[in-house]
PDB file of N, CA, C and O in Angstrom:
ATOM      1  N   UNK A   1     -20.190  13.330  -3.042  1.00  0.00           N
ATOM      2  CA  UNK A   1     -19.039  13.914  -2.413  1.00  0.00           C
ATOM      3  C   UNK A   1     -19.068  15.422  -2.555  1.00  0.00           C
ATOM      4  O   UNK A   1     -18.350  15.808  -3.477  1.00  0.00           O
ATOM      5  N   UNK A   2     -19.644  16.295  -1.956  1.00  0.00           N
ATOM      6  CA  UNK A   2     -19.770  17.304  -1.581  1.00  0.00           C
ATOM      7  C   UNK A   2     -18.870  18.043  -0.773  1.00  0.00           C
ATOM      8  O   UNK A   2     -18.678  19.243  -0.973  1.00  0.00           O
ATOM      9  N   UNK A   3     -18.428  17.543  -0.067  1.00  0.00           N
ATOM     10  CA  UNK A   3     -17.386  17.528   0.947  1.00  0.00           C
ATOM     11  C   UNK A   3     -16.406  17.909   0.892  1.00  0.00           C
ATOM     12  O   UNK A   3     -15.794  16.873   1.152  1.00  0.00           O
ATOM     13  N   UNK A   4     -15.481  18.823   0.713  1.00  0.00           N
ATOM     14  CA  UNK A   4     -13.683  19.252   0.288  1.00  0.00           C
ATOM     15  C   UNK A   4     -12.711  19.002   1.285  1.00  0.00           C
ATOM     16  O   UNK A   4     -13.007  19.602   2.319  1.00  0.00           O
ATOM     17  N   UNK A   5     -11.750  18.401   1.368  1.00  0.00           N
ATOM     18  CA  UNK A   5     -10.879  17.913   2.242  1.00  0.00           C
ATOM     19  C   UNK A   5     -10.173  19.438   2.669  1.00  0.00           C
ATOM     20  O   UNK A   5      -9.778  20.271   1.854  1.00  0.00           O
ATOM     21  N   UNK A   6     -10.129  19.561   4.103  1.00  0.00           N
ATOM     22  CA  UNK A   6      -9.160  21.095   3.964  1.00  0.00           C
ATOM     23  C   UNK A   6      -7.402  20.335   4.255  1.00  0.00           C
ATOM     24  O   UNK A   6      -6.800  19.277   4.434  1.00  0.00           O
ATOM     25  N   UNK A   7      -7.270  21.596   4.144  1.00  0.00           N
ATOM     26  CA  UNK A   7      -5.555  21.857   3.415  1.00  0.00           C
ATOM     27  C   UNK A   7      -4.778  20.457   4.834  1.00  0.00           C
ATOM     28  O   UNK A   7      -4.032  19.612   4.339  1.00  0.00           O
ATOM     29  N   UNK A   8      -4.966  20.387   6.017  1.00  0.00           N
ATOM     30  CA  UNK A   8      -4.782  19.986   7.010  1.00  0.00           C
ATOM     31  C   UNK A   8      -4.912  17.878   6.439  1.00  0.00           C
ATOM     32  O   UNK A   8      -4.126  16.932   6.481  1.00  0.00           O
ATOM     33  N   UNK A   9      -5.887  18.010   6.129  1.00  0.00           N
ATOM     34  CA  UNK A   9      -6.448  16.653   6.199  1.00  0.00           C
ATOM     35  C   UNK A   9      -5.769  15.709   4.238  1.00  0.00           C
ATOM     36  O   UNK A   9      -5.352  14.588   3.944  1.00  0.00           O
ATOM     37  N   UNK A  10      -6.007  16.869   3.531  1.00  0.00           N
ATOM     38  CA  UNK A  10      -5.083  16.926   2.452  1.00  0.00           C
ATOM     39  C   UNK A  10      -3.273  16.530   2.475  1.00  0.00           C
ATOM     40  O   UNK A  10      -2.602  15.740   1.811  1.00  0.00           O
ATOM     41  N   UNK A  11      -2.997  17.310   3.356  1.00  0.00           N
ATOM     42  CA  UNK A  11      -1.487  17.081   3.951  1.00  0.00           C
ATOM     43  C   UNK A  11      -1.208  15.682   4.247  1.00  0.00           C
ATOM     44  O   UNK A  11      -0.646  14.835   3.552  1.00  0.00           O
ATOM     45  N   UNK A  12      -1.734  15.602   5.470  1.00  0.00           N
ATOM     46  CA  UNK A  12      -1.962  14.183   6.339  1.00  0.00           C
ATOM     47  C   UNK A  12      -1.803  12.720   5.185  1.00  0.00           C
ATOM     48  O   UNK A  12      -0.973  11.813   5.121  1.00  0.00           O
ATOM     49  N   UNK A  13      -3.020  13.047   4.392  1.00  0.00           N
ATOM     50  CA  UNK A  13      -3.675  11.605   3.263  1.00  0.00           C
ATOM     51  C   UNK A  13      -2.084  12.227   2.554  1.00  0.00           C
ATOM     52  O   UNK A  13      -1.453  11.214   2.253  1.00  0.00           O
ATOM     53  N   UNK A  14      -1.639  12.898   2.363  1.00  0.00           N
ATOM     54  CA  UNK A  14       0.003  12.950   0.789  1.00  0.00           C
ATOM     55  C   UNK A  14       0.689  12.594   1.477  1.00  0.00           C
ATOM     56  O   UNK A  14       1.636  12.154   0.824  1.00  0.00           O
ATOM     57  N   UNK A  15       0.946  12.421   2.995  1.00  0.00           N
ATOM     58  CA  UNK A  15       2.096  12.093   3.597  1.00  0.00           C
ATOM     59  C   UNK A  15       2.247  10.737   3.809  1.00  0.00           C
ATOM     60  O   UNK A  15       3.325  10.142   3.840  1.00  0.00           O
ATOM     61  N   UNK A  16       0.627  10.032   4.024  1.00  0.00           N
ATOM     62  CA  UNK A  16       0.362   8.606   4.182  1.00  0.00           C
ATOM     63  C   UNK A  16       0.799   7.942   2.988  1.00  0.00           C
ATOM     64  O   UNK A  16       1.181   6.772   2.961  1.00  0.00           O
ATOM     65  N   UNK A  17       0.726   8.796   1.893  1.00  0.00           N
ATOM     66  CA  UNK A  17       0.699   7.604   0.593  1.00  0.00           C
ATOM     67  C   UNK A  17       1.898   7.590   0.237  1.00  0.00           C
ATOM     68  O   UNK A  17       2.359   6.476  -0.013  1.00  0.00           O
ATOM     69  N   UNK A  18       2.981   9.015   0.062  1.00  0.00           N
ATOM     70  CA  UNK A  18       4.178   9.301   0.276  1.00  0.00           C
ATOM     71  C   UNK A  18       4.813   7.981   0.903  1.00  0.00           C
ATOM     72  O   UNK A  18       5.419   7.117   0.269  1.00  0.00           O
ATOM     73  N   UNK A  19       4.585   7.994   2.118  1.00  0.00           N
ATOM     74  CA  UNK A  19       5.034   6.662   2.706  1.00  0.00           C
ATOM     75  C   UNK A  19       4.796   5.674   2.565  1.00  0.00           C
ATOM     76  O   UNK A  19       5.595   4.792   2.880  1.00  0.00           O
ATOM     77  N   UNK A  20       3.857   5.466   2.147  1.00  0.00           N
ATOM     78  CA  UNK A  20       3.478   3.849   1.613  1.00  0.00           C
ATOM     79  C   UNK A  20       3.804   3.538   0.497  1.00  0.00           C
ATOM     80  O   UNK A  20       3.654   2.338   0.272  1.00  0.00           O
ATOM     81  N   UNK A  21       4.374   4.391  -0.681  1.00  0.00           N
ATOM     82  CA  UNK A  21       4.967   4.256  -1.788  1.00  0.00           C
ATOM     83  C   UNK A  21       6.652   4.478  -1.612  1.00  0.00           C
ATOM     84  O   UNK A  21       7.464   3.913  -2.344  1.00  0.00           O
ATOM     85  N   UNK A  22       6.912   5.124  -0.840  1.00  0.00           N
ATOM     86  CA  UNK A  22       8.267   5.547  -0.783  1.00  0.00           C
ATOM     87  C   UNK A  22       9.030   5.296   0.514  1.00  0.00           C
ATOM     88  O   UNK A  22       9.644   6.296   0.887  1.00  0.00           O
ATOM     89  N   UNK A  23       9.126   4.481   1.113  1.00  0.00           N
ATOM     90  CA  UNK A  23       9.537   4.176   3.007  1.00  0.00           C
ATOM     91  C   UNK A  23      10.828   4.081   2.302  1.00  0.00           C
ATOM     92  O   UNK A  23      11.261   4.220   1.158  1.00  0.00           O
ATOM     93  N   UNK A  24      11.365   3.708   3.779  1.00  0.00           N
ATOM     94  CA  UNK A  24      13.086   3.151   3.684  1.00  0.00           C
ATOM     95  C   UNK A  24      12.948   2.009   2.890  1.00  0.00           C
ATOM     96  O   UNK A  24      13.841   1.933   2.047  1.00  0.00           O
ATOM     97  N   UNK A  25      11.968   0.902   2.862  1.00  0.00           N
ATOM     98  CA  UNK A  25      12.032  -0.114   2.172  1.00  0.00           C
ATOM     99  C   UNK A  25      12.001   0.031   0.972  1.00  0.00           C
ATOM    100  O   UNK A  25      12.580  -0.768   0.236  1.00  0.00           O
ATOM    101  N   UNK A  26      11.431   0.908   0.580  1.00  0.00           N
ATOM    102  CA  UNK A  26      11.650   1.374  -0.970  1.00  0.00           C
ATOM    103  C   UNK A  26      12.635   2.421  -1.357  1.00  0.00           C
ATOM    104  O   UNK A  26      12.584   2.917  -2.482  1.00  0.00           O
ATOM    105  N   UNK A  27      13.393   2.729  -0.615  1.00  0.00           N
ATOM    106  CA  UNK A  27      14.776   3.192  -0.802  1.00  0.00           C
ATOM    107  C   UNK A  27      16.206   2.633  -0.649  1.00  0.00           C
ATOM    108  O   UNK A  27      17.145   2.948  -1.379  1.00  0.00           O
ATOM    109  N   UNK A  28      16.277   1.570   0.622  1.00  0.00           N
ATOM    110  CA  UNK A  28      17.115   1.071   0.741  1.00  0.00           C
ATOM    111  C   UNK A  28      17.123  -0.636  -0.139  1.00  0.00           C
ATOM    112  O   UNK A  28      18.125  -1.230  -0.537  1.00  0.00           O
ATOM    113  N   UNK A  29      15.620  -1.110  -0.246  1.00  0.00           N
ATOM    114  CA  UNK A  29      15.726  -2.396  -0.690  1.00  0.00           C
ATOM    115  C   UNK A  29      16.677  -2.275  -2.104  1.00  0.00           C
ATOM    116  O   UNK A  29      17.848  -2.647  -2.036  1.00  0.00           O
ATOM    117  N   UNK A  30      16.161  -1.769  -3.322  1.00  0.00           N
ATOM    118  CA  UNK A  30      16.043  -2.339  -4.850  1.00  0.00           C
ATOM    119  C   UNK A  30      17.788  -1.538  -4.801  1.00  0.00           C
ATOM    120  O   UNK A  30      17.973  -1.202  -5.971  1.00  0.00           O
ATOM    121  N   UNK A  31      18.590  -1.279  -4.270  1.00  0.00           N
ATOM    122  CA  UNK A  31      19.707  -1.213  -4.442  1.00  0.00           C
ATOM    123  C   UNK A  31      19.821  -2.419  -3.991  1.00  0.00           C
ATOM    124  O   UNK A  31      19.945  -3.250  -4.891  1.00  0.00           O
ATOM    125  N   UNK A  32      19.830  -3.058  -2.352  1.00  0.00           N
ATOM    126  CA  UNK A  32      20.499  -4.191  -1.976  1.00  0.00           C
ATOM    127  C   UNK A  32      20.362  -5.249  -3.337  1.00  0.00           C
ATOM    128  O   UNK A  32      21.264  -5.922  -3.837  1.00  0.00           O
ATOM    129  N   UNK A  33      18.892  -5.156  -3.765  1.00  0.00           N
ATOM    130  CA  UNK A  33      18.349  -6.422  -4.257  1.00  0.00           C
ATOM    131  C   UNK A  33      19.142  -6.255  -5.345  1.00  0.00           C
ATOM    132  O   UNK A  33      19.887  -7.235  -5.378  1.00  0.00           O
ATOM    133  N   UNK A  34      19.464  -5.240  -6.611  1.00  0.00           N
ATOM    134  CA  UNK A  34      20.210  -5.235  -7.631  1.00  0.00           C
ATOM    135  C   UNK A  34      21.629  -5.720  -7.056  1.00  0.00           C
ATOM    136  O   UNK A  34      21.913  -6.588  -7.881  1.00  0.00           O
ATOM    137  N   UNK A  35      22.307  -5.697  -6.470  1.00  0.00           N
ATOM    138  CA  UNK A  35      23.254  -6.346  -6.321  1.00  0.00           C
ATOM    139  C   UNK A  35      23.336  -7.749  -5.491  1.00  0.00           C
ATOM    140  O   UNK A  35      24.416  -8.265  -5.204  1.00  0.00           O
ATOM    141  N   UNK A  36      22.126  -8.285  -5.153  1.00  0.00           N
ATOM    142  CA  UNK A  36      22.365  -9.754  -4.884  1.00  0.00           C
ATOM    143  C   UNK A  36      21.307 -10.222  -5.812  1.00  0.00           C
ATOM    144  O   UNK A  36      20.649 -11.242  -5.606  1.00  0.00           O
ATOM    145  N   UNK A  37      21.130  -9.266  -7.075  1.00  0.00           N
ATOM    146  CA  UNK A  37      20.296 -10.470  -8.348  1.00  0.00           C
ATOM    147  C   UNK A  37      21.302 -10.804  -9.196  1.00  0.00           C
ATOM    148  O   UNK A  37      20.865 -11.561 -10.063  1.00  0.00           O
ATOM    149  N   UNK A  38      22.327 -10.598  -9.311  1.00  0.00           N
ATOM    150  CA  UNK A  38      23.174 -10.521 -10.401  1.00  0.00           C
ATOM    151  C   UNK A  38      22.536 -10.574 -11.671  1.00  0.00           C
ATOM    152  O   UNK A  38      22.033  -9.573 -12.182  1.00  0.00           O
ATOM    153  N   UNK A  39      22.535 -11.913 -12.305  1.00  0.00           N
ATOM    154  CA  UNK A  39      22.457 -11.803 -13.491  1.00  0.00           C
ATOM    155  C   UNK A  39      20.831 -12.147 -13.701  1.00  0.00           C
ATOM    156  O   UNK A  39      20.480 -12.275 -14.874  1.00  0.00           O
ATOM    157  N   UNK A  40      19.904 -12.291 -12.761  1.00  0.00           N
ATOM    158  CA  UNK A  40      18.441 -11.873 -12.697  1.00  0.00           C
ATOM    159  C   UNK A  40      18.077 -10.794 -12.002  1.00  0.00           C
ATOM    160  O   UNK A  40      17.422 -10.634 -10.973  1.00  0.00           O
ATOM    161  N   UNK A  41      18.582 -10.134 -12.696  1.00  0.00           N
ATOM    162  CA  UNK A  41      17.811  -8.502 -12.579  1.00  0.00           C
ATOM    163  C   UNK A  41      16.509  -8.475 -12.917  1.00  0.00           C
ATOM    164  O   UNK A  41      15.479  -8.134 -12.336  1.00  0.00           O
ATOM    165  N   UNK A  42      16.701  -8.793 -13.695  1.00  0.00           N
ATOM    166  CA  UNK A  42      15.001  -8.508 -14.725  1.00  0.00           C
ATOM    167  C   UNK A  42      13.599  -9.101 -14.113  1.00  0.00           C
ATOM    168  O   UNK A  42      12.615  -8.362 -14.149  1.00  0.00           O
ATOM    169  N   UNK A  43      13.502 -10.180 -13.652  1.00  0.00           N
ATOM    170  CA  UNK A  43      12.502 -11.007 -12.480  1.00  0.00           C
ATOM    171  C   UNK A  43      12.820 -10.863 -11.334  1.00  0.00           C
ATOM    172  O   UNK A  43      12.330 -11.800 -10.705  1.00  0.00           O
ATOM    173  N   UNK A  44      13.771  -9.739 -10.224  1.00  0.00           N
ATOM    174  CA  UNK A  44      14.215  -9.208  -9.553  1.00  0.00           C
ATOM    175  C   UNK A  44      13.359  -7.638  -9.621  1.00  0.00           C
ATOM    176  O   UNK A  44      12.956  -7.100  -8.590  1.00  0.00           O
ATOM    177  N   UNK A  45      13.243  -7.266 -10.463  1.00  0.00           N
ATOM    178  CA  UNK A  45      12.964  -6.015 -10.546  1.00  0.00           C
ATOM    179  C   UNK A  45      10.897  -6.071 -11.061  1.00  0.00           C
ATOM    180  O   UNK A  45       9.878  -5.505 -10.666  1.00  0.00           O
ATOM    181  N   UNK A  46      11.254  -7.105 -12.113  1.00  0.00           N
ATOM    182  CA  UNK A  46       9.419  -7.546 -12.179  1.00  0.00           C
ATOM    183  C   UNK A  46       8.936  -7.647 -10.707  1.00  0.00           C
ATOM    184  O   UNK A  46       7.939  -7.022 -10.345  1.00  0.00           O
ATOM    185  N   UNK A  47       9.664  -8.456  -9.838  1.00  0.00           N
ATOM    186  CA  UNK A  47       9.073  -8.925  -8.764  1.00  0.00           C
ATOM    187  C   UNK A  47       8.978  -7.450  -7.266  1.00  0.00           C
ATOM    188  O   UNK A  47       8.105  -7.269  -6.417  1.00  0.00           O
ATOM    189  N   UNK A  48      10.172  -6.749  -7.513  1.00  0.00           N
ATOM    190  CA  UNK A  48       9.609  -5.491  -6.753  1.00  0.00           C
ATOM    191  C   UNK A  48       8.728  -4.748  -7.203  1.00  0.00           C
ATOM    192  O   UNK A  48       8.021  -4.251  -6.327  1.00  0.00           O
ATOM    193  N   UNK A  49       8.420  -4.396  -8.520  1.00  0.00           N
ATOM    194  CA  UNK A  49       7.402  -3.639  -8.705  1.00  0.00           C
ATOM    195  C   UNK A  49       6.024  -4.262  -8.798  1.00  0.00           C
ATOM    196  O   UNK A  49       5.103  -3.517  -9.130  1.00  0.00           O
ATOM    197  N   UNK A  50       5.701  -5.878  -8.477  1.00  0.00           N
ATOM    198  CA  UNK A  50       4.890  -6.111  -8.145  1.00  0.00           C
ATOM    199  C   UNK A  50       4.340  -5.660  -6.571  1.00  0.00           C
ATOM    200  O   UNK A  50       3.360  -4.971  -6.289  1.00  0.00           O
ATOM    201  N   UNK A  51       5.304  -6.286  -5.690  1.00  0.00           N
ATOM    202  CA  UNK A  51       5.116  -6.214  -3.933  1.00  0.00           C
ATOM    203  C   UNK A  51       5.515  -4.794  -3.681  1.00  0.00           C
ATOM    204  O   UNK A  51       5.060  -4.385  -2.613  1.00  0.00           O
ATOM    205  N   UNK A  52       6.312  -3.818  -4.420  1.00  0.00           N
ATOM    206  CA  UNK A  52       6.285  -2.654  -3.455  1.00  0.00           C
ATOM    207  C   UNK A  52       5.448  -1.746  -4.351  1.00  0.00           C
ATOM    208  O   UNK A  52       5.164  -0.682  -3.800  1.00  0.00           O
ATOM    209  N   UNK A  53       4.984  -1.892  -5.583  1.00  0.00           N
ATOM    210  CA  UNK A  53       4.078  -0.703  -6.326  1.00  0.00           C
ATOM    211  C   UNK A  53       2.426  -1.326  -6.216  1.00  0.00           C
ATOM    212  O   UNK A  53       1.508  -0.899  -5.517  1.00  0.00           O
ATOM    213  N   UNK A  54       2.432  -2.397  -7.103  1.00  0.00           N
ATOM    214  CA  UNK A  54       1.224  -2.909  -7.349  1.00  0.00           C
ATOM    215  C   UNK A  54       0.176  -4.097  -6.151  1.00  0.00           C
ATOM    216  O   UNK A  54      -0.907  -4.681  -6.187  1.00  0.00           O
ATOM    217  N   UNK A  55       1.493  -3.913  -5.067  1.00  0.00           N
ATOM    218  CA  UNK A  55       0.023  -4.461  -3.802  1.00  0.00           C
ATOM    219  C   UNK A  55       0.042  -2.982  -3.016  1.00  0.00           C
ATOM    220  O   UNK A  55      -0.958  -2.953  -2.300  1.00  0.00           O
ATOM    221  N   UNK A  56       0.623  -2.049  -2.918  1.00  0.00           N
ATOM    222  CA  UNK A  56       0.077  -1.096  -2.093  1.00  0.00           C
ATOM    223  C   UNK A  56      -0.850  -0.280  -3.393  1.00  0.00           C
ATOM    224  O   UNK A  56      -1.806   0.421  -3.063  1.00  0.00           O
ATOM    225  N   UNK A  57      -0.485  -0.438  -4.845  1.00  0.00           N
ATOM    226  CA  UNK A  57      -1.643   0.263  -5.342  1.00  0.00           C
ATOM    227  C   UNK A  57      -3.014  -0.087  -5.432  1.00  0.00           C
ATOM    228  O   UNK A  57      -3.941   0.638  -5.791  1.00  0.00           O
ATOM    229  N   UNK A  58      -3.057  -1.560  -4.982  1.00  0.00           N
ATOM    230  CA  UNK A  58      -4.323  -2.851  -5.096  1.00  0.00           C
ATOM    231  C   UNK A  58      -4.956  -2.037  -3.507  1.00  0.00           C
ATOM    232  O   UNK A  58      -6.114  -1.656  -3.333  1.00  0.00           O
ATOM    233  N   UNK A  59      -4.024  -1.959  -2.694  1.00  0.00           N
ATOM    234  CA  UNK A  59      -4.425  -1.833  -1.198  1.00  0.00           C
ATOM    235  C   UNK A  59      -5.220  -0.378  -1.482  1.00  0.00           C
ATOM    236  O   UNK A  59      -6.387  -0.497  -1.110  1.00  0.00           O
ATOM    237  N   UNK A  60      -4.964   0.863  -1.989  1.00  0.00           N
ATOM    238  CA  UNK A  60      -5.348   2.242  -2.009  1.00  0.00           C
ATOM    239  C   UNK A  60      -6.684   1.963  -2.823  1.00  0.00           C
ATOM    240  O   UNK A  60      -7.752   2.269  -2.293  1.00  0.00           O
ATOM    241  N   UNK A  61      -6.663   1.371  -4.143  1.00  0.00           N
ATOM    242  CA  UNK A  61      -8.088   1.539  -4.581  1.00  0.00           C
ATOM    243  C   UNK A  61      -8.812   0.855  -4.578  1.00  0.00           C
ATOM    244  O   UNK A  61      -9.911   1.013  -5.110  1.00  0.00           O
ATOM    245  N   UNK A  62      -8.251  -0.641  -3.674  1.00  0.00           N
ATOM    246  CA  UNK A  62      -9.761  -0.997  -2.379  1.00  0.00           C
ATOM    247  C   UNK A  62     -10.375  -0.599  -1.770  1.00  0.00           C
ATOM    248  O   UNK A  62     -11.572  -0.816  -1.580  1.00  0.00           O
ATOM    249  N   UNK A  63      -9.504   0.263  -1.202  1.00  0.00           N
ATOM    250  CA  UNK A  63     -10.527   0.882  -0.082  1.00  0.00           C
ATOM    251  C   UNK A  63     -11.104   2.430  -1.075  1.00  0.00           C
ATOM    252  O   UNK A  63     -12.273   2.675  -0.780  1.00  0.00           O
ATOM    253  N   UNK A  64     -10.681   3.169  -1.842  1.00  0.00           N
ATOM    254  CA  UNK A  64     -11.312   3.830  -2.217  1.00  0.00           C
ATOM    255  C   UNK A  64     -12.482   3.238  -3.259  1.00  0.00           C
ATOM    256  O   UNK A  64     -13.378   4.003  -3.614  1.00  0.00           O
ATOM    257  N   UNK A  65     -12.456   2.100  -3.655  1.00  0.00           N
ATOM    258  CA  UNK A  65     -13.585   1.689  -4.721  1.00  0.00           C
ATOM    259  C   UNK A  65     -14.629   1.185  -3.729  1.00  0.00           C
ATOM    260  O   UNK A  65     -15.813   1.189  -4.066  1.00  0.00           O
ATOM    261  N   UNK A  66     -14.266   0.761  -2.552  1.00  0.00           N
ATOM    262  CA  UNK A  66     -15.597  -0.293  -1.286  1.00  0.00           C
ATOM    263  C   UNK A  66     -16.076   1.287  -0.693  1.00  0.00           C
ATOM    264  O   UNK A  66     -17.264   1.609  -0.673  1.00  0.00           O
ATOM    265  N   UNK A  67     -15.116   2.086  -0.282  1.00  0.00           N
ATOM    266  CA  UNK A  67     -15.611   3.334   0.377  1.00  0.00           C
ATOM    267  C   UNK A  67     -15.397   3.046   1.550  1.00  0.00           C
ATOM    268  O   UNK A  67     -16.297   3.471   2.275  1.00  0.00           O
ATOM    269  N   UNK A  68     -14.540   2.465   2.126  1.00  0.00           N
ATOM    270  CA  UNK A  68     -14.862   1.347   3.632  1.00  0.00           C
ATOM    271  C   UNK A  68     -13.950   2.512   4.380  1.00  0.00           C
ATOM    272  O   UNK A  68     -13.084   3.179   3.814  1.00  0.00           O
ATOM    273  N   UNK A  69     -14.266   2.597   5.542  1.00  0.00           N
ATOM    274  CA  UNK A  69     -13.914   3.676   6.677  1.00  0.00           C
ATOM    275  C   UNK A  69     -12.953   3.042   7.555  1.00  0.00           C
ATOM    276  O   UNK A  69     -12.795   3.543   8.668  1.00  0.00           O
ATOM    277  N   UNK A  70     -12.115   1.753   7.142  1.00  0.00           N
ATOM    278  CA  UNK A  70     -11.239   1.181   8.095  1.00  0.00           C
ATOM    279  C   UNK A  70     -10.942  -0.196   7.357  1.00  0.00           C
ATOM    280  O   UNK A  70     -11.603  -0.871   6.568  1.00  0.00           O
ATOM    281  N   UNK A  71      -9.688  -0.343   7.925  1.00  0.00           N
ATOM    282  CA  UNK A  71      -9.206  -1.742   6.725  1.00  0.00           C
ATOM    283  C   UNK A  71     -10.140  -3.403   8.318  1.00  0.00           C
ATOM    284  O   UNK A  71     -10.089  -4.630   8.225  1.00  0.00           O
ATOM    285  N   UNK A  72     -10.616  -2.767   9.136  1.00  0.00           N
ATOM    286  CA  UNK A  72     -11.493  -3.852   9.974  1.00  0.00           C
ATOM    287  C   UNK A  72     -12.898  -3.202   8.882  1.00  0.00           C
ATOM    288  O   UNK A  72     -13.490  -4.149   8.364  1.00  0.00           O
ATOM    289  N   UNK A  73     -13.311  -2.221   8.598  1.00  0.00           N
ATOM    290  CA  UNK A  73     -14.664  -2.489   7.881  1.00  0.00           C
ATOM    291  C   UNK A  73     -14.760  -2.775   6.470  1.00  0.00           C
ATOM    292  O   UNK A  73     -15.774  -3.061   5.832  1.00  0.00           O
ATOM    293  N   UNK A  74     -13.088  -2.613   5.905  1.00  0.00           N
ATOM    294  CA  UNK A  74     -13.104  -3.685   4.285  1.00  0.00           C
ATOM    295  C   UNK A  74     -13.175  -5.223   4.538  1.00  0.00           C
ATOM    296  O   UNK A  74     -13.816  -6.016   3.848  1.00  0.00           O
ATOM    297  N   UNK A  75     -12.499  -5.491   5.518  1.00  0.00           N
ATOM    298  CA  UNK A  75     -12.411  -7.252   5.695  1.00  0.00           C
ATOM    299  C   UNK A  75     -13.689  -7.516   6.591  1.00  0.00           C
ATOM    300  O   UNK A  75     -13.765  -8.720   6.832  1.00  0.00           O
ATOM    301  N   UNK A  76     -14.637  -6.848   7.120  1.00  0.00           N
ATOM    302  CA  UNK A  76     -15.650  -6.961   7.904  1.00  0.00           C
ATOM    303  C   UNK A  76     -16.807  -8.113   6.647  1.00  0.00           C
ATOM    304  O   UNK A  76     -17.688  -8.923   6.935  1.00  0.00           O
ATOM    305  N   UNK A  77     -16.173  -7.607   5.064  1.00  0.00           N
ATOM    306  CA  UNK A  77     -17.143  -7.944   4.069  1.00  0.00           C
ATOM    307  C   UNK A  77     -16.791  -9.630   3.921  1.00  0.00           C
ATOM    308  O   UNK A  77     -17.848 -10.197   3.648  1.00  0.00           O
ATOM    309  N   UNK A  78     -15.806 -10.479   4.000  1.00  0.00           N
ATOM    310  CA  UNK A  78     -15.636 -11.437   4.498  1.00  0.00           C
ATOM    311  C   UNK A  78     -16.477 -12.043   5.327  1.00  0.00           C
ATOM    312  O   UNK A  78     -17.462 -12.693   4.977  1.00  0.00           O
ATOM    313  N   UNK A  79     -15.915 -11.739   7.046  1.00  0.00           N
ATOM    314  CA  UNK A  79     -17.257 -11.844   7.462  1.00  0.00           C
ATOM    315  C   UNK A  79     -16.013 -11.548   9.030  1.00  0.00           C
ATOM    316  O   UNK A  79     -14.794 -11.380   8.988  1.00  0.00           O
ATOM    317  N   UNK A  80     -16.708 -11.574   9.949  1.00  0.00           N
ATOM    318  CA  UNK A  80     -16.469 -10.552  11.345  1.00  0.00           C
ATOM    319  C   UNK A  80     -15.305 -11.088  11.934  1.00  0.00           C
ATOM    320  O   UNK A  80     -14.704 -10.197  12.533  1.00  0.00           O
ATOM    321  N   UNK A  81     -14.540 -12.584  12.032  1.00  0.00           N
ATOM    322  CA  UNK A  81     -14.245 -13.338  12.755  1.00  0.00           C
ATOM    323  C   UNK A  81     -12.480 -12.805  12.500  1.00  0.00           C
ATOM    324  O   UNK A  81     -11.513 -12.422  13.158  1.00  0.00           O
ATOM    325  N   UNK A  82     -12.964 -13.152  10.793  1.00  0.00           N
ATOM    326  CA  UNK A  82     -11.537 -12.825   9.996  1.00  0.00           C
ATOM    327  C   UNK A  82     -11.463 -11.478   9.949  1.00  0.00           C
ATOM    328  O   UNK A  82     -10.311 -11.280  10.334  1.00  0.00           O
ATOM    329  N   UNK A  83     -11.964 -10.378   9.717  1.00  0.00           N
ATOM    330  CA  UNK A  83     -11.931  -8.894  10.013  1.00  0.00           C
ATOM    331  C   UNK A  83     -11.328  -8.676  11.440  1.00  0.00           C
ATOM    332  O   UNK A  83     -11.105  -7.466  11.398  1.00  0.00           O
ATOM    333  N   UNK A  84     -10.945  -9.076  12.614  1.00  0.00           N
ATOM    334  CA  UNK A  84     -10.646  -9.173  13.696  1.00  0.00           C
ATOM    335  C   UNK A  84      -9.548  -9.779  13.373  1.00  0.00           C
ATOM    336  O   UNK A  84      -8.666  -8.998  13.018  1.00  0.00           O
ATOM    337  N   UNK A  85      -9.278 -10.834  13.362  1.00  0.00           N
ATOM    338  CA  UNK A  85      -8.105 -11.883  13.114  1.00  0.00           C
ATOM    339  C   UNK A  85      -6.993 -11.075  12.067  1.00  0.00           C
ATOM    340  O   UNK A  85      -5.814 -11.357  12.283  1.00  0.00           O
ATOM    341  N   UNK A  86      -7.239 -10.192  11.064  1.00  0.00           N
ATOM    342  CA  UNK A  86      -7.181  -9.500  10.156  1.00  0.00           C
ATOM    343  C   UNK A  86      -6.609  -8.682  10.507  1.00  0.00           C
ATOM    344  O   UNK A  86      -5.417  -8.674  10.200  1.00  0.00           O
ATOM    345  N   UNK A  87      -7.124  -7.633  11.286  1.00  0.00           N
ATOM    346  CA  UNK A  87      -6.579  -6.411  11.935  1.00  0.00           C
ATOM    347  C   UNK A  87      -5.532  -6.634  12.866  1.00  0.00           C
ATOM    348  O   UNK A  87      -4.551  -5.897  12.763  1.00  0.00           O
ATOM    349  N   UNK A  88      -5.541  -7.718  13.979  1.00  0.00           N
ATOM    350  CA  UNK A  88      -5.088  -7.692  14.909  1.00  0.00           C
ATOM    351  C   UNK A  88      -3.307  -8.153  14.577  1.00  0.00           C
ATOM    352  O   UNK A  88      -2.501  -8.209  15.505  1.00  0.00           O
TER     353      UNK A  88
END
């Protein structure tokens, strides 16, 4: 990696992840959800920071650990049918 991202393309990738960590769904949900867990908060709150932290953090350093240039050329490793089926 030789390569330096300029300031432009830098922006772009903080704004993507920004959003994929932080949308409306992760602003408006874990209020609704604290008030219709009542008295399971606690496996309420385990369970968002599984699906809204730890599958988009699973999703980011897939593709940065495969190196894959498109979420059709991470599932391509499967095999072609489902990489299509996948994307679409």
């Amino acid at each position: 990696m030789d390569k330096k991202l300029s300031w432009r393309n830098s922006l772009f990738i903080g704004s993507m992840l920004f959003g994929l960590f932080f949308g409306a769904g992760n602003l408006i949900f874990p209020v609704f959800m604290g008030q219709q867990a009542g008295r399971n908060v606690i496996p309420a709150i385990i369970g968002f920071l599984i699906t809204g932290i730890g599958l988009p953090l699973l999703g980011v350093a897939g593709m940065g650990l495969t190196r894959s240039n498109s979420v059709f050329e991470l599932s391509e490793k499967v095999n072609r049918p489902f990489a299509f089926i996948f994307t679409v």
